[in-house]
C-alpha positions as CSV (number, residue, x, y, z in Angstrom):
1,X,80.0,95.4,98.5
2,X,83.5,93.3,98.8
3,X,86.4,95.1,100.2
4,X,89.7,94.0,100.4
5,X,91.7,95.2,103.5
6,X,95.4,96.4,102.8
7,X,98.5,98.0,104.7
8,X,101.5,99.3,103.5
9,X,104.1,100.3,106.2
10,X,101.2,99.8,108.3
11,X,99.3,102.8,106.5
12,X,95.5,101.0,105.9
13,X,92.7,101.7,103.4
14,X,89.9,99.6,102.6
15,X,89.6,99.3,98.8
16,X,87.2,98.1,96.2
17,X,86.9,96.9,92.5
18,X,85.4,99.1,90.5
19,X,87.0,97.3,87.2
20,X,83.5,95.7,86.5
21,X,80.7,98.1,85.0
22,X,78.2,97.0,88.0
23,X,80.5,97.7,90.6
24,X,81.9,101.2,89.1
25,X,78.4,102.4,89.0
26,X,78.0,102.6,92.4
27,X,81.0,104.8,93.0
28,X,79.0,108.0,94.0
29,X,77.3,105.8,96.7
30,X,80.9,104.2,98.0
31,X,81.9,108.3,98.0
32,X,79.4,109.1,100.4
33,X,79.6,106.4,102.9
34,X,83.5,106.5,103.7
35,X,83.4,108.4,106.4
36,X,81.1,105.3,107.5
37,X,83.6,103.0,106.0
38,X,86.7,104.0,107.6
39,X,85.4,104.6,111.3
40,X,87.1,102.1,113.6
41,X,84.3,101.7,115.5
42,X,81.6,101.3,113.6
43,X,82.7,100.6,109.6
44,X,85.3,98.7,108.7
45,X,88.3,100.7,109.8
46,X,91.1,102.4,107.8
47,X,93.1,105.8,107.2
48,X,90.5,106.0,104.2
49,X,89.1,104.3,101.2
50,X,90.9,103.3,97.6
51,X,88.9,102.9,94.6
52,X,91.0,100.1,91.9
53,X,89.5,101.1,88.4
54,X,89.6,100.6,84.6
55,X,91.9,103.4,82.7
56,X,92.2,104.5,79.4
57,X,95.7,106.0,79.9
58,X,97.3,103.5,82.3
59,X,97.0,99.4,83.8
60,X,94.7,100.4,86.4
61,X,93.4,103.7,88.1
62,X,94.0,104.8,92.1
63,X,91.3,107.4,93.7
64,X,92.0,107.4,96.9
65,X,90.1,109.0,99.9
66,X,90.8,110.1,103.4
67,X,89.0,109.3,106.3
68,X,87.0,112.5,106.7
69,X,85.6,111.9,102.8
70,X,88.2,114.2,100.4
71,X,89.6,112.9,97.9
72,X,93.7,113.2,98.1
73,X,95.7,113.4,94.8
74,X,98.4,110.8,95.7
75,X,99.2,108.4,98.2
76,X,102.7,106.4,98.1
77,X,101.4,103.6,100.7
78,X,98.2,102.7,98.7
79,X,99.7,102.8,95.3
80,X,101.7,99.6,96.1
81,X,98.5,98.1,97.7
82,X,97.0,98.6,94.4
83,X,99.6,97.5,92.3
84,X,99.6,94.2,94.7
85,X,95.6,93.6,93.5
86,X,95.7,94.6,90.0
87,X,98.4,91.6,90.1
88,X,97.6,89.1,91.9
89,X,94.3,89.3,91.2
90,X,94.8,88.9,87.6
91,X,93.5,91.9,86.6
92,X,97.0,93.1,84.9
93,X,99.7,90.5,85.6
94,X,102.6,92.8,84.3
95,X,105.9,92.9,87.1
96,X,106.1,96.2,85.8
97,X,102.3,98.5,85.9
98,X,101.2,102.1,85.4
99,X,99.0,103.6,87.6
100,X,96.7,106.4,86.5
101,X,96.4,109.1,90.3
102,X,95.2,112.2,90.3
103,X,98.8,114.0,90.5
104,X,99.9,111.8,87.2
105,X,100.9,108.5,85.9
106,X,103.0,106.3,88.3
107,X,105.3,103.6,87.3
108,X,105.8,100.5,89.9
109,X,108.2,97.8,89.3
110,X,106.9,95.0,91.6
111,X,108.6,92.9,94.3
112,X,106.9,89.2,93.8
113,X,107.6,86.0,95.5
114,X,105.7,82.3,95.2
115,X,103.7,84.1,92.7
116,X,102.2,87.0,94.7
117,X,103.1,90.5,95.3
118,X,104.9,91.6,98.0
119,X,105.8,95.2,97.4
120,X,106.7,97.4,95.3
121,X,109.3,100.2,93.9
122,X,107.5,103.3,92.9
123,X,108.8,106.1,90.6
124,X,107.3,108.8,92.5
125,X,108.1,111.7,90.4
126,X,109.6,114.8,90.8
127,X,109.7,116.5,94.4
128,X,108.6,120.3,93.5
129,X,109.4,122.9,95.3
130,X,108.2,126.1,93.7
131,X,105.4,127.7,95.6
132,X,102.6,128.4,93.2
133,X,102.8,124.2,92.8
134,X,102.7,123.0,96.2
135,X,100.8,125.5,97.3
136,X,102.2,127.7,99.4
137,X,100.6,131.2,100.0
138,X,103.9,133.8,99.4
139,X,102.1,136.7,101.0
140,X,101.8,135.2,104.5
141,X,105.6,134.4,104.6
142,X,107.1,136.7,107.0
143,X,108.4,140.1,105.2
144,X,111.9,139.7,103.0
145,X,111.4,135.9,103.5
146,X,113.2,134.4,100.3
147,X,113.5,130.7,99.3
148,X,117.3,129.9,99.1
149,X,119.3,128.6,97.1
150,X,120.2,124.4,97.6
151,X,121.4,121.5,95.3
152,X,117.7,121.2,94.7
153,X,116.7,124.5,93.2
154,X,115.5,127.6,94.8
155,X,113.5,125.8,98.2
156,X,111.4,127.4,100.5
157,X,112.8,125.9,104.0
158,X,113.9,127.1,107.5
159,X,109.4,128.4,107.3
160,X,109.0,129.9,110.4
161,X,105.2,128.7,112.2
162,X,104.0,128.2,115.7
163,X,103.2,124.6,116.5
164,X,102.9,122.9,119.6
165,X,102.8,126.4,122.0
166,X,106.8,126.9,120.0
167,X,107.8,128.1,117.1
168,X,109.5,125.7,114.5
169,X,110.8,125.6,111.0
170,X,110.1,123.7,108.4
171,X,110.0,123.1,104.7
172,X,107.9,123.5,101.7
173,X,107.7,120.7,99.5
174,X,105.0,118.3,96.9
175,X,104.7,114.8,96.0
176,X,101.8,115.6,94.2
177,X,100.1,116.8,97.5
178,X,102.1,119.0,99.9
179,X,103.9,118.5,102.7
180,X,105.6,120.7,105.2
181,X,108.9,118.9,106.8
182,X,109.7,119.5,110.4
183,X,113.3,118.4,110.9
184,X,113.5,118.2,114.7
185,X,116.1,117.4,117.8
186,X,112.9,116.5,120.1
187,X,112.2,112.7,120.5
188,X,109.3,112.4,117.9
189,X,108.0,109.1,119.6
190,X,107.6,111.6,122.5
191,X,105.6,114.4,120.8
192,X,101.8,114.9,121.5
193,X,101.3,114.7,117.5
194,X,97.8,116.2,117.7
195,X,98.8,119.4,119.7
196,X,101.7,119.9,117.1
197,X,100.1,118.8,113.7
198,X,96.7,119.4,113.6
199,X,97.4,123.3,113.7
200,X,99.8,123.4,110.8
201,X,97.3,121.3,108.8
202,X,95.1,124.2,108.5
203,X,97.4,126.9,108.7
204,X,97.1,129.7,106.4
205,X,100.5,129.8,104.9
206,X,99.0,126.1,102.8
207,X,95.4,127.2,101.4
208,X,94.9,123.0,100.2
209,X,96.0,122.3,103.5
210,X,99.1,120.5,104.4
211,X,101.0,117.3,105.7
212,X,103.3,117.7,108.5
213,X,106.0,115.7,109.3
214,X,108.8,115.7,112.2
215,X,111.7,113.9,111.2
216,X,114.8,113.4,113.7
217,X,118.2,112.6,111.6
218,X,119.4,109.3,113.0
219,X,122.0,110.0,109.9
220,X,122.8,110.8,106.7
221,X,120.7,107.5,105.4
222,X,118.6,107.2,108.2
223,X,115.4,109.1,109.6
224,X,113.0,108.4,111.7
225,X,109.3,110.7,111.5
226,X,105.8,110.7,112.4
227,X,103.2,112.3,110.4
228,X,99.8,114.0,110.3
229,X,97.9,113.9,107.4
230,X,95.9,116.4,106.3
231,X,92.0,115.0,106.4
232,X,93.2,111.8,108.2
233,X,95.3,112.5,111.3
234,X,97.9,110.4,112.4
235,X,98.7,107.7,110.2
236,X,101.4,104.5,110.9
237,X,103.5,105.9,107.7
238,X,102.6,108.1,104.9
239,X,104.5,107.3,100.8
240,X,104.4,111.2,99.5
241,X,105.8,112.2,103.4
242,X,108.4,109.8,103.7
243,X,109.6,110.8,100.0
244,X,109.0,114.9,100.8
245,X,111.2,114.3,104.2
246,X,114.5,113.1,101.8
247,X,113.7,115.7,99.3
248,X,114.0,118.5,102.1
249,X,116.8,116.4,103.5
250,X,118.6,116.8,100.3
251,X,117.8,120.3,100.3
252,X,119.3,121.3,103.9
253,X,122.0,119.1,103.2
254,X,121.5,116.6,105.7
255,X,121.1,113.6,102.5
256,X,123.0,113.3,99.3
257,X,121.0,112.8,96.4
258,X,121.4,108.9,95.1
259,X,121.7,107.4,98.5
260,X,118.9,104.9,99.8
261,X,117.7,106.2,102.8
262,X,115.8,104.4,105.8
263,X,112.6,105.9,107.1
264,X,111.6,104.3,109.6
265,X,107.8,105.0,110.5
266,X,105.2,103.7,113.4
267,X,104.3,100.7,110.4
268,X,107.8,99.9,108.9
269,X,110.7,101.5,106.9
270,X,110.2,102.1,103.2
271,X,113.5,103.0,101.3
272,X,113.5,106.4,99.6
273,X,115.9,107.7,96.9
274,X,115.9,111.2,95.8
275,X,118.0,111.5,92.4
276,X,118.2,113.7,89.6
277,X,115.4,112.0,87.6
278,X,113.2,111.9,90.4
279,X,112.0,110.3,93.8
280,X,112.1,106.8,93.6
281,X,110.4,104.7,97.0
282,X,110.4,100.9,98.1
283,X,108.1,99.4,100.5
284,X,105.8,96.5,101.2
285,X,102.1,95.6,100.1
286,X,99.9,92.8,102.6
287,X,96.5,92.2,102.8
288,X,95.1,92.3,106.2
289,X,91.8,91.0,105.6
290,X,88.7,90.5,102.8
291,X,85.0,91.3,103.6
292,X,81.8,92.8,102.5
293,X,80.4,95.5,103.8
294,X,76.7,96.8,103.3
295,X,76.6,100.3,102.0
């Protein structure tokens, strides 16, 4: 099978065409051999696999896959990689594209220069907060816990869990998979990200698992986090995260809604806005590298 290799912010999948009827009918065969397909030793290497298919309901569909094999509902990095293919490869040469996810339709207005694609704004959606929707699990919340009252609804933050040997607080919040945002006055370059992540990803408190990220506030329109992502690990920048981490800055107060703000991640910054009609996010789209790989 061809792949194409593709990075945004330095987040990489390995995606495939399934637009063509002989391709798409070897899906359930790709499905079982990403694990394969994303090792860095021995497959091609990536932070999972991205399937570009036909829709009835958008310009092109987006499964995407982690590492491990499971199937994630959104992915903010891989979108823009997608919209960059459908494009320049012809298959819909619109500037403007919908993209069919599992968490709902995604609009991208896309960056283009010499007659390629370069990035892309995203309209992420709505950042959700309610528990039932991101999931959070209200009966292991420590007793009289309440969410509190922000400029972005009632929001679940200041979530007391262990992580790391200390206890931190953090806060509840989906981009069409949930996150848990760790805002942080230790150096997160310096943080053993394994020994303070991977616990939380499993944690009881999120029964789909969770994201985690730990954000320091460089200021009001400027953040800098790491992230571990549930299913993957570490990655070098994660869409859904970077928007979550403005939402809940929003929420504590630390952002104002309308104002770009700089994340700055391991692969790059991407530009995130939180407004009233929902999360918007900028970053670039590149192609690494093209191949074929036997499944």
């Amino acid at each position: 099978m061809e792949f194409v290799k593709m990075n945004g912010a330095g987040n990489d999948y390995v995606y495939f065409d399934l637009t063509k009827e002989d391709a798409l009918a070897r899906e359930e065969e790709l499905i079982r051999a990403i694990p394969r397909i994303s090792d860095r030793h021995f497959g091609v290497g990536g932070d999972g696999v991205v399937f570009v298919m036909p829709s009835a309901v958008a310009d092109v569909r987006m499964r995407m896959f982690n590492l491990d094999g499971s199937e994630g509902k959104m992915c903010g990095n891989a979108i823009r990689c997608v919209g960059k293919y459908a494009y320049d490869s012809g298959y819909a040469k619109k500037e403007r594209l919908t993209v069919e996810t599992a968490s709902g339709i995604k609009t991208l207005s896309l960056v283009l220069s010499g007659g390629v694609c370069t990035g892309a704004e995203v309209d992420m959606g709505r950042a959700v907060f309610a528990a039932k929707e991101i999931p959070l699990d209200e009966s292991r919340l420590p007793a009289g816990y309440a969410p509190a009252e922000t400029v972005c609804g009632k929001v679940w933050n200041d979530i007391p869990v262990v992580s790391g040997g200390m206890e931190r607080k953090g806060t509840a919040v989906s981009m069409g998979n949930p996150h848990f945002v760790i805002f942080t006055d230790e150096d997160v370059d310096a943080l053993d990200l394994e020994a303070c992540g991977k616990p939380l990803e499993t944690h009881p408190l999120f029964p789909d698992k969770v994201n985690v990220e730990f954000v320091n506030v460089l200021s009001p329109v400027r953040l800098r986090m790491r992230v571990w992502e549930r299913g993957s690990g570490e990655t070098m920048a994660c869409g859904t995260g970077s928007c979550a981490a403005v939402a809940a800055a929003v929420a504590n107060g630390i952002c104002k809604e309308g104002a770009s703000v700089d994340v700055e991640l391991r692969g790059g910054t991407l530009k995130i806005v939180y407004g009233a009609d929902g999360v918007k996010m900028t970053g670039g789209a590149e192609i690494n590298f093209k191949g074929d790989v036997r499944i």
